[in-house]
C-alpha positions as MATLAB code, in Angstrom:
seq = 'XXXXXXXXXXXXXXXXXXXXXXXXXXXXXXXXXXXXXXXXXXXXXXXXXXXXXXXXXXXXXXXXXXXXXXXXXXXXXXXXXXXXXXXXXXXXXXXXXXXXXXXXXXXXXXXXXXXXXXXXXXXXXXXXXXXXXXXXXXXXXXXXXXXXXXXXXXXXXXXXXXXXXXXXXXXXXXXXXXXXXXXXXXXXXXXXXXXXXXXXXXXXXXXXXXXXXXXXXXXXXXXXXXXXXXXXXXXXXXXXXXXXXXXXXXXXXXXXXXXXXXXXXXXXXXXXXXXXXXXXXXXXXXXXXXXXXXXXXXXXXXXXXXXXXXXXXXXXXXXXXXXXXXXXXXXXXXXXXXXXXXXXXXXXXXXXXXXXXXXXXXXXXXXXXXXXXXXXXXXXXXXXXXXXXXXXXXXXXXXXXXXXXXXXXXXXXXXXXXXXXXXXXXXXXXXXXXXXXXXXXXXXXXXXXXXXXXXXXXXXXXXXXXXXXXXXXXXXXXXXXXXXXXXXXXXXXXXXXXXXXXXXXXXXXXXXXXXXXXXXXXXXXX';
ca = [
      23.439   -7.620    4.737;
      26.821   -6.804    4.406;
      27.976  -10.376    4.831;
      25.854  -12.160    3.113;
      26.639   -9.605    0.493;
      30.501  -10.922   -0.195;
      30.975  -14.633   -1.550;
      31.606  -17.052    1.291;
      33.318  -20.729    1.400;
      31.681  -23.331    3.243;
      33.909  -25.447    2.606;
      36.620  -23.943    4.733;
      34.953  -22.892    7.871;
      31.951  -20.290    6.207;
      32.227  -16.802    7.097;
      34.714  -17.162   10.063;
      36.753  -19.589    7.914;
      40.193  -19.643    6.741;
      38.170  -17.815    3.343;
      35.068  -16.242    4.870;
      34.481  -12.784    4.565;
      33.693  -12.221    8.357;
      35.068   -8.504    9.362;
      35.818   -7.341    5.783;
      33.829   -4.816    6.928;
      35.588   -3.928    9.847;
      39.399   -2.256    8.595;
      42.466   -3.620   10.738;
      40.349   -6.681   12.343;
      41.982  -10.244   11.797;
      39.174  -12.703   11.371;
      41.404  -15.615   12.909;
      43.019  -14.000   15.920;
      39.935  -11.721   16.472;
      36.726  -12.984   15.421;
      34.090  -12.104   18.452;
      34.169   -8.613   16.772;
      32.075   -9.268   13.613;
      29.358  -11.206   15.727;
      28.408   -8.028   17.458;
      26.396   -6.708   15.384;
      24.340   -9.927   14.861;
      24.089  -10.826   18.341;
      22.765   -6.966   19.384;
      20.210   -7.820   16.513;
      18.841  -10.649   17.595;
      18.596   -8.907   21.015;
      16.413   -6.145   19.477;
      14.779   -8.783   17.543;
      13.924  -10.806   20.993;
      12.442   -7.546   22.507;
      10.425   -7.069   19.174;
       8.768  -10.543   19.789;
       8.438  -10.591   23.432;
       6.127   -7.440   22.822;
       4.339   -9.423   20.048;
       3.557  -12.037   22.188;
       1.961   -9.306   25.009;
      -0.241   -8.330   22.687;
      -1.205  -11.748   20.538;
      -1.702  -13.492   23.653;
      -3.838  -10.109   25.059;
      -1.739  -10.223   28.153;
      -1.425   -6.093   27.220;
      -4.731   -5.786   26.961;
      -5.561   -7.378   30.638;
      -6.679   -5.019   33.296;
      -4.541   -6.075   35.433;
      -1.297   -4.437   33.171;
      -3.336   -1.230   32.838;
      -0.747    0.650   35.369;
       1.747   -0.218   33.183;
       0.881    0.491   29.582;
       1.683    4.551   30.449;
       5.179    3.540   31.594;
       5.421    1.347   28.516;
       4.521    3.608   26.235;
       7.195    6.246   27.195;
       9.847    3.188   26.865;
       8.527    1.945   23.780;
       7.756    4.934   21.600;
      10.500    6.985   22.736;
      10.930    9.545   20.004;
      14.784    9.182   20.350;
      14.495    5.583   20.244;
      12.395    5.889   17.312;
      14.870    8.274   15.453;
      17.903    6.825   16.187;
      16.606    3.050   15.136;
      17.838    1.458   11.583;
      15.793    1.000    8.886;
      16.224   -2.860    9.094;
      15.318   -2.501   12.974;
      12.647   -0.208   12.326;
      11.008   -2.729    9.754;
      11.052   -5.972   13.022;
       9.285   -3.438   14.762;
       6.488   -2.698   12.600;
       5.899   -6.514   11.763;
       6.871   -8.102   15.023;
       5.029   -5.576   17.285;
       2.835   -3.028   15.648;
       0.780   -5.213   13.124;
      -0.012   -7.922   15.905;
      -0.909   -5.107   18.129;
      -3.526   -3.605   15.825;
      -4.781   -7.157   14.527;
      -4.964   -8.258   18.504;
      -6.206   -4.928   20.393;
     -10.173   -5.221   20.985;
     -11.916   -2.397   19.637;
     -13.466   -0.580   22.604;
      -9.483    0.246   23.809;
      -8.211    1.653   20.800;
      -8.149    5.085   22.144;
      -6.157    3.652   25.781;
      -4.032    0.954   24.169;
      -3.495    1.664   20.270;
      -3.202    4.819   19.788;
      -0.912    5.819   22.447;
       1.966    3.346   20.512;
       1.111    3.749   16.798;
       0.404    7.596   16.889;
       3.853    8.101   17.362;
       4.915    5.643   15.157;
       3.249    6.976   11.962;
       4.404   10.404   12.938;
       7.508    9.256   12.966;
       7.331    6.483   10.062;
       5.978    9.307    7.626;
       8.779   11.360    8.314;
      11.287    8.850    7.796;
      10.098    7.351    4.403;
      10.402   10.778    3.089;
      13.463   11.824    4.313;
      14.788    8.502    3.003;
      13.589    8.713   -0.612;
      14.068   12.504   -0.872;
      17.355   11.823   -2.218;
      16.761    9.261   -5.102;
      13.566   11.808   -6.102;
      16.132   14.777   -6.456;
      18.681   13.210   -7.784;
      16.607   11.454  -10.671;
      15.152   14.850  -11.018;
      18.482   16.701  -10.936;
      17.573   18.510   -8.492;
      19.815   17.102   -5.828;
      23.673   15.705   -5.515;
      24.307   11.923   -5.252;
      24.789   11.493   -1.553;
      27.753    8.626   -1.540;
      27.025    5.558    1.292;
      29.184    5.787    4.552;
      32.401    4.129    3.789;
      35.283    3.983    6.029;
      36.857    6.902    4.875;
      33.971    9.114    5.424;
      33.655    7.426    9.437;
      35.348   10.408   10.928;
      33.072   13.322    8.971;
      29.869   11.435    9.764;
      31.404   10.948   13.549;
      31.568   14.875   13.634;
      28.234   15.335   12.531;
      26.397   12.734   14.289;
      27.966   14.766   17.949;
      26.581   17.995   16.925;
      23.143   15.973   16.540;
      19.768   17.796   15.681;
      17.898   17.447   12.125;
      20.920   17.842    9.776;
      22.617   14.176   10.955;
      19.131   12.228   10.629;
      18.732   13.923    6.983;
      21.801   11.862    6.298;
      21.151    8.896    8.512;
      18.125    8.228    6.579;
      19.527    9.503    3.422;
      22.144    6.632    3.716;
      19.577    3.785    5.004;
      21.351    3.858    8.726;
      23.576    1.681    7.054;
      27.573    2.078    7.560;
      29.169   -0.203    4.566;
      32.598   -0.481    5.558;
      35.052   -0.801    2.602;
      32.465   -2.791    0.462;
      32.116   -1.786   -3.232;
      30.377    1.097   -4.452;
      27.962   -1.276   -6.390;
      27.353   -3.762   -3.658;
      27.135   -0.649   -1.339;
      24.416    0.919   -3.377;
      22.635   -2.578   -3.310;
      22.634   -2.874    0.163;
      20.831    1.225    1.023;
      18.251    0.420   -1.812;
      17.452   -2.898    0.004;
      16.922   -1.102    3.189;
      15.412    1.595    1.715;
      12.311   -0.380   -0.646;
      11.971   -2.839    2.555;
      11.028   -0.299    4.928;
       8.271    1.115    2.415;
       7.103   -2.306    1.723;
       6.935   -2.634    5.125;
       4.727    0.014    6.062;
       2.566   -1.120    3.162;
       1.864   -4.561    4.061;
       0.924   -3.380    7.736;
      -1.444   -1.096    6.561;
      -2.709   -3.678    4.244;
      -3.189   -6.056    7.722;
      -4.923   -3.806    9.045;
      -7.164   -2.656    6.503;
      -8.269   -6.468    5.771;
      -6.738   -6.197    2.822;
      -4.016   -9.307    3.374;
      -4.130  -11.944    6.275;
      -6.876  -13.113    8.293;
      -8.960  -10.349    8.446;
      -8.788   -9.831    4.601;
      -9.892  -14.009    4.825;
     -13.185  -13.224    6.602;
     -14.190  -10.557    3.952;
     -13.038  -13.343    1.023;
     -15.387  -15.743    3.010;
     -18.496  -13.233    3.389;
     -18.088  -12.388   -0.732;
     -18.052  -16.441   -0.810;
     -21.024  -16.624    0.704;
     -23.251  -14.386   -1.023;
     -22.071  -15.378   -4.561;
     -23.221  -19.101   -3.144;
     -26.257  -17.795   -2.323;
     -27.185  -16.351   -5.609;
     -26.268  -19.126   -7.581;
     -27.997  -21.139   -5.343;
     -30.923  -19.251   -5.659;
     -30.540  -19.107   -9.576;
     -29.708  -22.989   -9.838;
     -33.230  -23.880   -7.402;
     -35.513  -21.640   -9.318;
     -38.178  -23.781  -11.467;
     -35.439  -26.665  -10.543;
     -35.933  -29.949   -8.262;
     -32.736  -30.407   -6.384;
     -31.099  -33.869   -7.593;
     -29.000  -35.509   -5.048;
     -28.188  -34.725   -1.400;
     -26.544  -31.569   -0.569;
     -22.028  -31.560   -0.898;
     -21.257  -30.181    2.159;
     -17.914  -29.712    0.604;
     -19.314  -26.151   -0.637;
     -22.014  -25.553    2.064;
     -19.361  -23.089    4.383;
     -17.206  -26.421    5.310;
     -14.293  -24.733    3.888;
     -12.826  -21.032    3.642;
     -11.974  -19.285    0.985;
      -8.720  -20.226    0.677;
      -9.225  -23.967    0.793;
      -8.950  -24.146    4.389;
     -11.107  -26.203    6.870;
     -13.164  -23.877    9.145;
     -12.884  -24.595   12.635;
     -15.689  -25.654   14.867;
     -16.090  -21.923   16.241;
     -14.983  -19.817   12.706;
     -18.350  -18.330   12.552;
     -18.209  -16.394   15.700;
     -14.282  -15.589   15.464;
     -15.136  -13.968   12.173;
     -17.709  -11.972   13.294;
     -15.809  -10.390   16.187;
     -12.767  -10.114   13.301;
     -15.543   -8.364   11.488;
     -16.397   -6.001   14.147;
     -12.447   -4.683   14.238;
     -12.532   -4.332   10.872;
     -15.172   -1.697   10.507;
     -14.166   -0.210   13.862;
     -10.651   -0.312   12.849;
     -10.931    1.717    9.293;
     -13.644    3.906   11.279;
     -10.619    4.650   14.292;
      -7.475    5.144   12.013;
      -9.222    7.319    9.515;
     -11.753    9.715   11.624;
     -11.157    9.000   15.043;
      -7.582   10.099   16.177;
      -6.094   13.238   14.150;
      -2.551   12.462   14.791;
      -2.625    9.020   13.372;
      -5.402   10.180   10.475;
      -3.290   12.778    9.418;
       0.269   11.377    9.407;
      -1.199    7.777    7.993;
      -3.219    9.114    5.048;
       0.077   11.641    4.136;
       2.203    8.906    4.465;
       0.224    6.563    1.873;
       0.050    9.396   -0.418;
       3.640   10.041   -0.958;
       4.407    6.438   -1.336;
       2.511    6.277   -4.392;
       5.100    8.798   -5.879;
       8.674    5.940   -4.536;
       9.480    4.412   -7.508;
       8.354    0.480   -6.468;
       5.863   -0.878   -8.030;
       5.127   -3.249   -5.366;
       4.402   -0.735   -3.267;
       2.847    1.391   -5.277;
       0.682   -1.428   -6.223;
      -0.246   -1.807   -2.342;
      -0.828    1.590   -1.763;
      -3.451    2.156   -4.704;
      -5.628   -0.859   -2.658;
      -5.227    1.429    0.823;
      -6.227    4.491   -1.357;
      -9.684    2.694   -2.110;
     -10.293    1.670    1.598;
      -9.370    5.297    2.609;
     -11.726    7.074    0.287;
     -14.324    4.162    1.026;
     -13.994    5.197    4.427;
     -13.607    9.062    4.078;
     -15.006   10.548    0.798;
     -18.134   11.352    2.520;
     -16.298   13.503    5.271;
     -16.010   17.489    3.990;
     -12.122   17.437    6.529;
     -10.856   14.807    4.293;
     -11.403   17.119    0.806;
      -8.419   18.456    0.073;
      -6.469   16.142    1.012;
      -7.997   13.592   -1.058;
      -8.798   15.867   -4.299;
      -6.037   17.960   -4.063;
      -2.846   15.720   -2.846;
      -4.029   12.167   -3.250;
      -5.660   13.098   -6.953;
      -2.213   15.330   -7.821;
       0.100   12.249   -6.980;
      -1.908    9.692   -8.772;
      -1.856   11.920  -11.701;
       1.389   13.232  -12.414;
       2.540    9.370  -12.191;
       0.050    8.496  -15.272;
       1.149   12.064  -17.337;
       5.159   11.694  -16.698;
       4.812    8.279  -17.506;
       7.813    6.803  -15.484;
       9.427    3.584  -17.068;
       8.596    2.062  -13.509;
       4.555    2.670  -13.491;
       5.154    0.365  -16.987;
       2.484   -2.709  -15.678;
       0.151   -0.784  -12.824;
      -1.029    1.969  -14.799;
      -4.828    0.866  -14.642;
      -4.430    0.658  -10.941;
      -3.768    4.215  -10.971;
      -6.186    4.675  -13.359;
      -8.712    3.645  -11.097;
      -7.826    5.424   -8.193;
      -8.123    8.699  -10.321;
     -11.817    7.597  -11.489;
     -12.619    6.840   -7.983;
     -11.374   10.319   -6.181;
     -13.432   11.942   -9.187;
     -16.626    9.727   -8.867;
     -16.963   10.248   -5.209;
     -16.225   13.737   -5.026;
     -17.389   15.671   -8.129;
     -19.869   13.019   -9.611;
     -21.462   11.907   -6.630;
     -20.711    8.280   -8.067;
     -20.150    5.431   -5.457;
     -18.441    2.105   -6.637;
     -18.183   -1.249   -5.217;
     -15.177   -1.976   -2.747;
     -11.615   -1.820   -3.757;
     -12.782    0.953   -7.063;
     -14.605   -2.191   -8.456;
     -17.557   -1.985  -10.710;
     -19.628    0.462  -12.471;
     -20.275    3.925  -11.214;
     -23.589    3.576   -8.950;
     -25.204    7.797   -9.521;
     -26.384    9.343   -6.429;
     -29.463   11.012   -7.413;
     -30.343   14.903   -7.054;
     -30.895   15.980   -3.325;
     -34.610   17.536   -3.729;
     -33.657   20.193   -1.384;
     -30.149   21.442   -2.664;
     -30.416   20.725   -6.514;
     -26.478   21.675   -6.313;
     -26.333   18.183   -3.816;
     -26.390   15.231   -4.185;
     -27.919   12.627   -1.504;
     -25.998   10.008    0.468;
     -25.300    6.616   -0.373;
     -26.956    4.379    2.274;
     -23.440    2.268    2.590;
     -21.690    5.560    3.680;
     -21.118    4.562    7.071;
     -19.977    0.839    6.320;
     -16.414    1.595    3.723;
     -16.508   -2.450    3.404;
     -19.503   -1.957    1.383;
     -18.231    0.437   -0.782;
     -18.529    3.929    1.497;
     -20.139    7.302    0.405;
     -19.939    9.945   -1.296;
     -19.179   14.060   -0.966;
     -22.495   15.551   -1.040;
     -21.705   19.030   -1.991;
     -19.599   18.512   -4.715;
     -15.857   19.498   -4.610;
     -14.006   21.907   -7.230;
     -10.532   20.699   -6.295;
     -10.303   17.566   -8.693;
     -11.385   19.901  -11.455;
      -8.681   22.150  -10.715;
      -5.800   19.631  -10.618;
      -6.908   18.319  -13.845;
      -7.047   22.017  -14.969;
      -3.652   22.616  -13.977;
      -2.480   19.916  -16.369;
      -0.745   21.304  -19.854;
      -2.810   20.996  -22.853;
      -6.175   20.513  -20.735;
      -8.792   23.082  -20.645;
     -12.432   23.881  -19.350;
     -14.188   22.830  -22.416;
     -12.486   19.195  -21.949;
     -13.464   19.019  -18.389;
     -17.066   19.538  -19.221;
     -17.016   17.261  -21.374;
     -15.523   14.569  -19.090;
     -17.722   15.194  -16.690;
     -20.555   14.704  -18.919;
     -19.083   11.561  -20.417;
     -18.454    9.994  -16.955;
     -22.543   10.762  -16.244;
     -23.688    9.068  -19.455;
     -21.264    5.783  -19.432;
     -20.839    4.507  -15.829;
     -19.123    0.857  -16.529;
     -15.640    0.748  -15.023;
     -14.339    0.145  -18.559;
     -15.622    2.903  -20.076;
     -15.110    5.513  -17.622;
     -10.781    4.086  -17.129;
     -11.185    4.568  -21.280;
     -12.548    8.383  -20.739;
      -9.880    9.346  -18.373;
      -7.048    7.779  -20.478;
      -8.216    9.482  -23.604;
      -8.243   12.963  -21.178;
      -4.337   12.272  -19.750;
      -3.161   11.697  -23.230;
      -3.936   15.143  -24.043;
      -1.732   16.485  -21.111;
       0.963   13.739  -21.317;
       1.668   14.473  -25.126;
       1.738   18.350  -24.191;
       4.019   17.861  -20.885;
       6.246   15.628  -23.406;
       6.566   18.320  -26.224;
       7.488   20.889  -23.141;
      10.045   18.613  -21.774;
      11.791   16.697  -24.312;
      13.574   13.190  -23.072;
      17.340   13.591  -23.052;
      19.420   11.701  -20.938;
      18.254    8.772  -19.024;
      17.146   10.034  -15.406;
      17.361    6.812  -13.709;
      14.100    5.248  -12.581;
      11.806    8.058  -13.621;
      13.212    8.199  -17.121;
      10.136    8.208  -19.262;
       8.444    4.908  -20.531;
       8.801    4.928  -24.896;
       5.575    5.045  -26.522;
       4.867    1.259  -26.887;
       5.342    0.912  -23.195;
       3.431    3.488  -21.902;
      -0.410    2.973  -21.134;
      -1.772    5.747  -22.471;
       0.203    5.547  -25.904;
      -0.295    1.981  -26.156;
      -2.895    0.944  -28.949;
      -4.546   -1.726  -28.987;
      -3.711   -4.976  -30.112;
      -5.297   -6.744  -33.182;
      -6.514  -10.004  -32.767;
      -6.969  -11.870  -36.051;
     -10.020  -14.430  -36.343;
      -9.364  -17.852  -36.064;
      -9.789  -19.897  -39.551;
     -12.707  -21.704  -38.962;
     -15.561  -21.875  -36.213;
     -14.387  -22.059  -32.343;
     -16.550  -25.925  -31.112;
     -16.051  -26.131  -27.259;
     -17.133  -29.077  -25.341;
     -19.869  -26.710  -23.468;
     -21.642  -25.983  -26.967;
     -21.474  -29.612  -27.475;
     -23.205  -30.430  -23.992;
     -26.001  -27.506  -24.772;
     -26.242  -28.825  -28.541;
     -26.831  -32.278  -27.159;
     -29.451  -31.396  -24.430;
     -31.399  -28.917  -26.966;
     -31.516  -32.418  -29.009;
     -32.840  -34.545  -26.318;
     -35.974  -31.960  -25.352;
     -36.873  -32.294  -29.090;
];
């Protein structure tokens, strides 16, 4: 990154060229006389990078999965998942590792060995992950907080401090090995410099984002076997609208009869059964991650939580589509309540009342994830997949009138999950805690939410409801100067200050060609 960072010549030789920039990096190195130096790095890299894909391919071709390598997957665990290893790996190594290894073992692993082949290898890794992607952004969140000191990169000069500290080891060096993106910039600009630690830094989140999203079926082929199924049934039903009273004219496209998948793509001769056994891991998967394994539950879902507070929207946009999955999956269970109605609820929150210039564009995403944690666990409202749809009320239980009963889909999260049955306090509370919000107004919202259900109109009742607190938190802490990527979004910007737009009618009457058609064929019955 540092390379391709500086301008290079092509025209005399590249980077290793009478005006390349190869070993700028590297003080007192001649390029000419000396230039093996600079392709260490790159050549160790793509030696990692090998390693990464030779364990891919072990477990995409299910050669790790083979009974035959069963003696062997204790001893490569302990190589693999080495916490050392783990600790001491780069944030641009770290991120091969997750894609090249760990996704295509998840995607690949059958379902009965999760417990003997998966979770050996990725309950270490989220441990570890988690702990990582905070210590890494805990600097940018204090300093655009000023709370913390800017923590420079490591430049040359600094080489012989961080030396120092990296021998005496322990906690204190990773803090700054993380802080600074394992990334040693040489004598590059401070600009450039800064460039190159936020690269590392958004990549790594992104990473763990679009992993989860794999494995969730929300992105890739498992997410195409859910498109197909939705496919399906919306064929079905307009099928079965279209043939009612109707005589069928014509034979039958098989262009749209399941000859294609949802993406455009011709289905193979076997796609049916491939995407039922993909089907299969994809309920057993969100069922194993989630309420199977405590190490990996309880590291993964804290881990998704405090990336919706990084300031990236495209990860934050990810993450609010894991949140869904995970309360589709775990709303029902009574472990999972605080730590969905206290922590999830609290971070999705206090990014829609501070109103950071960054959450400008995915507010309603937010929105919804809000609405959903309160549906599901004060309500007793379930919604369709992904926070979709209008509020579907659980009624009464007839023999707890403070209960409410079970959805029927609360064992299958891909069909929009269940519910908490005893209702929860704890979202009530964080909403309490908000300035300029009291009882009175959370009565009222939760009788609101009962008598409108639509997705629109509930999103509209929780705006109106974190307008209150926003304009009160704003009053109590007055903008001054800017704070970086949390400085606070201007009125016009902001979602919940935003009014809406007025839309003028047209001059004369709108004629499309479909109330032409209808027009036409009303005259032809007469």
């Amino acid at each position: 990154d540092a390379y391709l960072s500086k301008k290079t010549d092509a025209k005399s030789g590249g980077v290793f060229g009478e005006g390349g920039t190869a070993g700028s990096v590297i003080p007192g190195v001649d390029r000419r006389s000396l230039n093996l130096a600079p392709r260490w790095s790159s050549w160790f890299n793509e030696l990692r990078n090998t390693l990464f894909q030779l364990l891919g391919l072990l477990a995409a071709q299910r050669v790790m999965f083979a009974p035959e390598v069963a003696s062997m997957i204790p001893q490569l665990v302990a190589v693999t998942v080495d916490i050392q290893s783990l600790m001491s790996m780069e944030h641009r190594h770290f991120s091969q590792f997750m894609k090249q290894f760990i996704e295509l073992l998840m995607l690949a692993c059958p379902k009965t060995l999760y417990m003997t082949h998966l979770a050996p290898f990725i309950g270490p890794v989220f441990e570890h992950l988690q702990y990582r992607l905070e210590k890494s952004w805990d600097p940018v969140l204090r300093q655009t907080s000023g709370a913390g000191t800017v923590l420079r990169p490591l430049f040359t000069a600094d080489c012989e401090s961080a030396a120092a500290l990296a021998r005496q080891g322990g906690e204190v060096w990773f803090l700054s090995y993380y802080a600074r993106s394992c990334l040693f910039v040489g004598d590059l600009d401070g600009v450039t410099a800064e460039a190159a630690l936020e690269k590392q830094r958004v990549e790594l989140t992104r990473t763990f984002g679009d992993v989860l999203q794999a494995a969730l079926a929300l992105k890739g082929d498992w997410a195409l076997v859910l498109a197909n199924l939705a496919k399906e049934e919306a064929n079905s039903k307009q099928n079965d609208r279209s043939n009612y009273g109707k005589v069928s004219k014509g034979p039958p496209n098989q262009l749209h009869e399941g000859q294609v998948n949802a993406d455009g793509t011709p289905r193979s001769q076997y796609q049916a059964a491939l995407d039922a056994r993909k089907l299969a891991r994809i309920s057993a998967m969100c069922h194993f991650l989630f309420l199977e394994h405590d190490q990996i539950a309880g590291f993964l879902t804290l881990g998704v939580i405090q990336c919706l507070s990084y300031p990236d929207q495209y990860t934050c946009r990810r993450i609010t589509r894991i949140c869904h999955r995970i309360l589709e999956a775990t709303a029902w269970h009574p472990r999972y309540t605080e730590i969905l109605g206290q922590r999830m609820l609290s971070a999705a929150v206090q990014n829609l009342v501070m109103e950071p210039k960054w959450m400008v564009g995915i507010e309603w995403d937010m929105l919804n994830v809000v609405r959903d944690i309160y549906g599901r666990l004060v309500l007793g409202q379930v919604v369709q997949p992904g926070g979709q749809g209008a509020g579907l009320q659980q009624p009464i239980a007839t023999h707890n009138p403070l209960t409410y009963e079970q959805a029927k889909t609360a064992d299958r999260p891909l069909q929009g999950g269940g519910i908490l049955t005893t209702p929860s306090d704890l979202p009530r509370q964080v909403l309490l805690s908000l300035p300029g919000v009291n009882v009175q107004m959370i009565q009222q919202l939760d009788d609101d939410l009962k008598r409108k259900r639509s997705a629109k109109d509930q999103k509209d009742i929780m705006k109106d409801l974190l307008r209150v607190a926003a304009d009160e938190w704003s009053e109590r802490n007055p903008a001054g100067s800017s704070t970086g990527v949390l400085d606070r979004a201007a009125g016009a910007e902001s979602l919940l200050h935003r009014g809406k737009a007025d839309v003028e009618d047209i001059p004369e009457k709108l004629v499309t060609h479909s109330m032409m058609q209808k027009k036409h064929r009303k005259g032809e019955e007469a």
